[in-house]
Backbone as numpy.savetxt, mean C-alpha at the origin, in Angstrom:
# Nx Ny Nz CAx CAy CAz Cx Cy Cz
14.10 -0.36 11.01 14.03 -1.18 9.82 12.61 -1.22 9.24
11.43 -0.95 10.20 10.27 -1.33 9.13 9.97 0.32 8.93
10.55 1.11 9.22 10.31 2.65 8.73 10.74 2.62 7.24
12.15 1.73 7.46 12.94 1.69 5.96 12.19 0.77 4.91
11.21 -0.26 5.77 10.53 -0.75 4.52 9.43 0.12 3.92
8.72 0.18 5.32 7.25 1.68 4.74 7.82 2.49 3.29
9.02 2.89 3.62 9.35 4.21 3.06 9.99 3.82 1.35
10.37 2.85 1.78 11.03 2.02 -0.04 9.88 1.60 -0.81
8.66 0.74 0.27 7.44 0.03 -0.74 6.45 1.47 -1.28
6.68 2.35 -0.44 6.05 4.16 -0.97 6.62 4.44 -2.27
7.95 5.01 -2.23 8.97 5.23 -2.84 8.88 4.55 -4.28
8.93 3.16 -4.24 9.23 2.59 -5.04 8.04 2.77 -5.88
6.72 2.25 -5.30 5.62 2.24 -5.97 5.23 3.74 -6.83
5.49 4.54 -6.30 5.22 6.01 -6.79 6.39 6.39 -7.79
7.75 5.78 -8.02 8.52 6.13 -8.89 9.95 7.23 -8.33
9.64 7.34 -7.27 10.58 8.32 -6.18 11.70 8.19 -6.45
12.82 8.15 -6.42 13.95 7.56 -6.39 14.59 8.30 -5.01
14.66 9.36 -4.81 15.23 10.24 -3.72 14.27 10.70 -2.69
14.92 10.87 -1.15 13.82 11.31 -0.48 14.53 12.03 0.34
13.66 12.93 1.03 14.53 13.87 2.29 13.82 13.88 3.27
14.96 13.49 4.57 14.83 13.01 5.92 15.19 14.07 6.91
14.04 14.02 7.41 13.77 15.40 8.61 14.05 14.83 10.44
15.39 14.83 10.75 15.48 14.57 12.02 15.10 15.31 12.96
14.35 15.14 14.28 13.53 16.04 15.34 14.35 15.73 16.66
14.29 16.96 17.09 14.70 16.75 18.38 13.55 16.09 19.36
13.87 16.06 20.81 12.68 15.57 21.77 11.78 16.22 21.85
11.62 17.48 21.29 10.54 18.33 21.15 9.86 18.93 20.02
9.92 17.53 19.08 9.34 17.11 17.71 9.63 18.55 16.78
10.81 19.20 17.00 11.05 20.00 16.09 12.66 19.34 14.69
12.00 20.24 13.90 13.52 18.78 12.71 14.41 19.81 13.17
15.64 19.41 13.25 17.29 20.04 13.27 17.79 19.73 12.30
18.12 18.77 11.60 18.43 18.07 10.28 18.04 17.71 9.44
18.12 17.93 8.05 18.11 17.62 6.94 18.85 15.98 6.52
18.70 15.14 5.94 19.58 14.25 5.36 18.88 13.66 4.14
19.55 13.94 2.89 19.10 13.37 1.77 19.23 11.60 1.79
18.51 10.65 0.72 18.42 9.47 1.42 18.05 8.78 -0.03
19.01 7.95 -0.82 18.47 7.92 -1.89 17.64 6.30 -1.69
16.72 6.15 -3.14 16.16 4.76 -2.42 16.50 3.63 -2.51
17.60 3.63 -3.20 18.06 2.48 -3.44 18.96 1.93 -2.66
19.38 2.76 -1.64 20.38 3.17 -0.70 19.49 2.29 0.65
18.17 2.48 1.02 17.44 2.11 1.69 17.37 0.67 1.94
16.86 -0.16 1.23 17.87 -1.46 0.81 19.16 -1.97 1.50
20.01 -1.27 1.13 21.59 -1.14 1.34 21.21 -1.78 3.25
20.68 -0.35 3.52 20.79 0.21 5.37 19.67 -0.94 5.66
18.80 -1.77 5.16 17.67 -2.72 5.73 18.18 -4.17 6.16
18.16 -4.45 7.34 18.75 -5.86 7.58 17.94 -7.20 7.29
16.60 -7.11 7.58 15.42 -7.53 7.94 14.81 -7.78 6.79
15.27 -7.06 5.93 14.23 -7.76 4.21 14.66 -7.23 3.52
14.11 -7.96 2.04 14.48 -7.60 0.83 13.59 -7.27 0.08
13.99 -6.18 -1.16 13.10 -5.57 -2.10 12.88 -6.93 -2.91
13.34 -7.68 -3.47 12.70 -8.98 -4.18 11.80 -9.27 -3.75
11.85 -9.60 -2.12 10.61 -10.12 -1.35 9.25 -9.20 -1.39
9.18 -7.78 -1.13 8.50 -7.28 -1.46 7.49 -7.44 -2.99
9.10 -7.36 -3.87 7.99 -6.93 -5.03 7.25 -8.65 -5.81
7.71 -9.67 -4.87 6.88 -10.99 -5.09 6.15 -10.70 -4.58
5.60 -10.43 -3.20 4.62 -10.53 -2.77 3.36 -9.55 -3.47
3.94 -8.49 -4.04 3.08 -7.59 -4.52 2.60 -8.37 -5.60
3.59 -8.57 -6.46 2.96 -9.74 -7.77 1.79 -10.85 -7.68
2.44 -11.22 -6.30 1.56 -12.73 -5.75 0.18 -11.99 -5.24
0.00 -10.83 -5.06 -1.14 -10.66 -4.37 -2.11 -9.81 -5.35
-1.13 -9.31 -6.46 -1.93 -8.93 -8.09 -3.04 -9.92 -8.50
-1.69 -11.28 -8.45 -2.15 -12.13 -9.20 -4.09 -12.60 -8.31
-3.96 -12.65 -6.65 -5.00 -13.26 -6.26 -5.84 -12.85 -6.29
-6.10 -10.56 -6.40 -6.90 -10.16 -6.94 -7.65 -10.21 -7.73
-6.53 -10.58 -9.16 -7.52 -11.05 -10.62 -8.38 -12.05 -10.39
-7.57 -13.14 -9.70 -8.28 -14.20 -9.52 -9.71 -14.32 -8.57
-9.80 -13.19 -7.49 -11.15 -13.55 -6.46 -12.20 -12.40 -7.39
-11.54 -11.30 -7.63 -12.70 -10.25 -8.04 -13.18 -10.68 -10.03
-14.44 -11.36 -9.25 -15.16 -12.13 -10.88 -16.25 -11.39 -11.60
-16.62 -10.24 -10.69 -17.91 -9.78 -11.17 -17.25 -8.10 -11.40
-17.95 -7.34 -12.57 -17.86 -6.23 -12.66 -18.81 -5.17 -11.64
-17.81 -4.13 -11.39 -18.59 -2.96 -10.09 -20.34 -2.71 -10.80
-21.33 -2.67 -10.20 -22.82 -1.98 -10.30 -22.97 -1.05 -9.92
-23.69 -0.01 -10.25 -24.35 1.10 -9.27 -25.04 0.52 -8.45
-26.04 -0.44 -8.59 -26.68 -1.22 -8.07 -26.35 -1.67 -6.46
-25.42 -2.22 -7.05 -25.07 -3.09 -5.84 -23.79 -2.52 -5.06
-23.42 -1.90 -5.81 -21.69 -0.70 -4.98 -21.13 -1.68 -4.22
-20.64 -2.95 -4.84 -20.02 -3.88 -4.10 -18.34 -3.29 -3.71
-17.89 -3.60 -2.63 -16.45 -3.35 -2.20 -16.08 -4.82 -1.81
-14.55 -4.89 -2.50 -13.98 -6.14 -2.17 -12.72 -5.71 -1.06
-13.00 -6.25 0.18 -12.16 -5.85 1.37 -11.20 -7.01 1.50
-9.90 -6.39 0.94 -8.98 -7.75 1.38 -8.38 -7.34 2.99
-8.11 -8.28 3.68 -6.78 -8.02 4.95 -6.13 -9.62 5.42
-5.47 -9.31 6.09 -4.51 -10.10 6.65 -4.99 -11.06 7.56
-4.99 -12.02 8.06 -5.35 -13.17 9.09 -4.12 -13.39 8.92
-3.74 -12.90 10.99 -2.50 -13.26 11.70 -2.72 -14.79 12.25
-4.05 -15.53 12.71 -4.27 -16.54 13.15 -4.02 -17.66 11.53
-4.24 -17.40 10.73 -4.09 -18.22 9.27 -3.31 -18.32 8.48
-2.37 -17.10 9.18 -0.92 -16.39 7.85 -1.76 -16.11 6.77
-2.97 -15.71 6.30 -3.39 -16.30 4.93 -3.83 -13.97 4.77
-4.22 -14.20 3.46 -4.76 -12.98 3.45 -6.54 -13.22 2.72
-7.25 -12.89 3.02 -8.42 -13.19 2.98 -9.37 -11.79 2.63
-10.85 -12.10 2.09 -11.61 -11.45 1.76 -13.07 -11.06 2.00
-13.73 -10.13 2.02 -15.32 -10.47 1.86 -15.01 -9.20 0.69
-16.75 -9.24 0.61 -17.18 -8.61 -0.30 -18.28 -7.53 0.72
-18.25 -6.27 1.09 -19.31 -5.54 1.58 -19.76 -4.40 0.40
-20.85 -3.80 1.35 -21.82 -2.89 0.10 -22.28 -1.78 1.06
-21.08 -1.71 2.22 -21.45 -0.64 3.14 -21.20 0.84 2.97
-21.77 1.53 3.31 -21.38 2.91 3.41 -20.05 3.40 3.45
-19.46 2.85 4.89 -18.12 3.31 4.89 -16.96 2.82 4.22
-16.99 1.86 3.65 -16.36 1.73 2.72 -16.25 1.71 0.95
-17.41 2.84 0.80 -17.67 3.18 -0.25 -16.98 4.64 -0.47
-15.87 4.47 -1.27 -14.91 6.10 -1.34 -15.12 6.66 -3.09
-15.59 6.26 -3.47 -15.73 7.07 -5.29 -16.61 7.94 -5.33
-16.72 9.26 -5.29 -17.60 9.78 -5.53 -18.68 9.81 -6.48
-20.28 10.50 -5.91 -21.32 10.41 -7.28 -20.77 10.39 -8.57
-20.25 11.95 -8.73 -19.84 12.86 -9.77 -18.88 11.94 -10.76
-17.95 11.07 -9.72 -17.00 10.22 -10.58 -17.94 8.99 -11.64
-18.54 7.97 -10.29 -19.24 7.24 -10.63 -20.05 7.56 -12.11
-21.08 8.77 -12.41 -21.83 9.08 -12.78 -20.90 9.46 -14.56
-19.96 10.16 -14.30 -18.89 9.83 -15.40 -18.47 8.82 -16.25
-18.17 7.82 -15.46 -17.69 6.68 -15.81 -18.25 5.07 -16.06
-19.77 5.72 -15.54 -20.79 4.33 -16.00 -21.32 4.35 -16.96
């Protein structure tokens, strides 16, 4: 069931509608083919719903707009790191200016400022 969610919140977000499913034997080779449409995915999920999903995506649009107040700098190459707190239920933030989480390239950057 959470393969079937991975694969619908992919799916969905990218515009997919159809997907094809590669079954493996014990020796990680596929034997089967099975087409799998996505709406169908849903159907086969016991455990959740696409509504629920696409609130939460909305709800977590919305908290983006709301925490990120300042526009990106070269300067300062701020990154806003959201994740999850299992101890808070909550989803939470900082703000770093580190290396490794700096992914835009010069070339882009240098374009677009």
């Amino acid at each position: 069931s959470r393969k079937y969610a991975k694969w619908w919140q992919q799916c969905f977000l990218a515009g997919i509608n159809h997907m094809l499913l590669g079954f493996r034997n014990d020796y990680g080779i596929v034997e089967c083919l099975q087409p799998l449409g996505v709406k169908d995915i849903e159907i086969r999920a016991k455990t959740w719903r696409a509504s629920a999903f696409i609130s939460f995506l909305d709800e977590f649009c919305s908290f983006v707009r709301r925490t990120i107040t300042k526009d990106w700098s070269y300067e300062d190459r701020d990154v806003y790191l959201f994740y999850y707190s299992p101890k808070s239920k909550k989803i939470k933030w900082r703000i770093s200016n580190e290396q490794q989480y700096q992914f835009l390239p010069d070339w882009f950057i240098n374009e677009f400022s």
